[in-house]
C-alpha positions as semicolon CSV with decimal commas, in nm:
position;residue;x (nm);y (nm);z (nm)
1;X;9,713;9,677;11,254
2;X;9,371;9,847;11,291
3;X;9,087;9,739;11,129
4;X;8,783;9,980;11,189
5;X;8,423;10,060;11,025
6;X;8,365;10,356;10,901
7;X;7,994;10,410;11,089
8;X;8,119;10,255;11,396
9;X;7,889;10,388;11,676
10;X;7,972;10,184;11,935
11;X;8,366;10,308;11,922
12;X;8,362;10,650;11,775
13;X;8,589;10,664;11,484
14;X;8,828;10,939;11,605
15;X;8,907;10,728;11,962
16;X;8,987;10,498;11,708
17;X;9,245;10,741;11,482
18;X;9,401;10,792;11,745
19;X;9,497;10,508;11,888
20;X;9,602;10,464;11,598
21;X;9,855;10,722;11,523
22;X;9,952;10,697;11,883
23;X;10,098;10,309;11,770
24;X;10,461;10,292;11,664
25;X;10,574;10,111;11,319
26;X;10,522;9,943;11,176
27;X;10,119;9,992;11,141
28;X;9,822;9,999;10,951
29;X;9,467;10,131;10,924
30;X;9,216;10,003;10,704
31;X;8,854;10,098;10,672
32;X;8,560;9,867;10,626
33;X;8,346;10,118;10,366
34;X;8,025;10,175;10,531
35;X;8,046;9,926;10,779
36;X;7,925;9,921;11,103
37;X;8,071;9,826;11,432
38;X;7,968;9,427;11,410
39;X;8,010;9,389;11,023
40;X;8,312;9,287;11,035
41;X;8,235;8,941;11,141
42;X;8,122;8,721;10,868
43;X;7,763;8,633;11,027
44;X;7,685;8,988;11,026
45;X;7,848;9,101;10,673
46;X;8,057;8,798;10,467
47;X;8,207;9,115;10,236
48;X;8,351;9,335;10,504
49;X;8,493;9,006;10,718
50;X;8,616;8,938;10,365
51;X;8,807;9,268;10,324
52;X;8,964;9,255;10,691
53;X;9,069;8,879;10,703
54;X;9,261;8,943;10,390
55;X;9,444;9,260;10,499
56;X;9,485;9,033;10,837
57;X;9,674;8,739;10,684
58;X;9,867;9,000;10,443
59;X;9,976;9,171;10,764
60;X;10,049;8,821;10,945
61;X;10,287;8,714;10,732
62;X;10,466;9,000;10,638
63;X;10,542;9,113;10,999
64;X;10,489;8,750;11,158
């Protein structure tokens, strides 16, 4: 599972595509909407951390 921001600039976006595609299955991308690279921890952005925590445990316990 990948969980990236869409205005990442500390890990361009495409590096992160395609490490992406280059995963086997099962897998999963989701974007953090105009996010960048640090909001996606709560003390930066409690919506983003929001949206990847819950993709997180959805992933956790259906491939856990």
């Amino acid at each position: 599972m990948f969980i990236y921001s869409e205005n990442d600039f500390l890990v361009p976006v495409d590096q992160q595509i395609k490490c992406y595609e280059a995963c086997g299955e099962p897998k999963k991308i989701v974007k953090l909407p105009g996010a960048q690279h640090y909001e996606s921890y709560y003390f930066c952005s409690p919506e983003h951390h929001e949206i990847g925590m819950v993709e997180a445990i959805e992933w956790f316990r259906k491939y856990l």
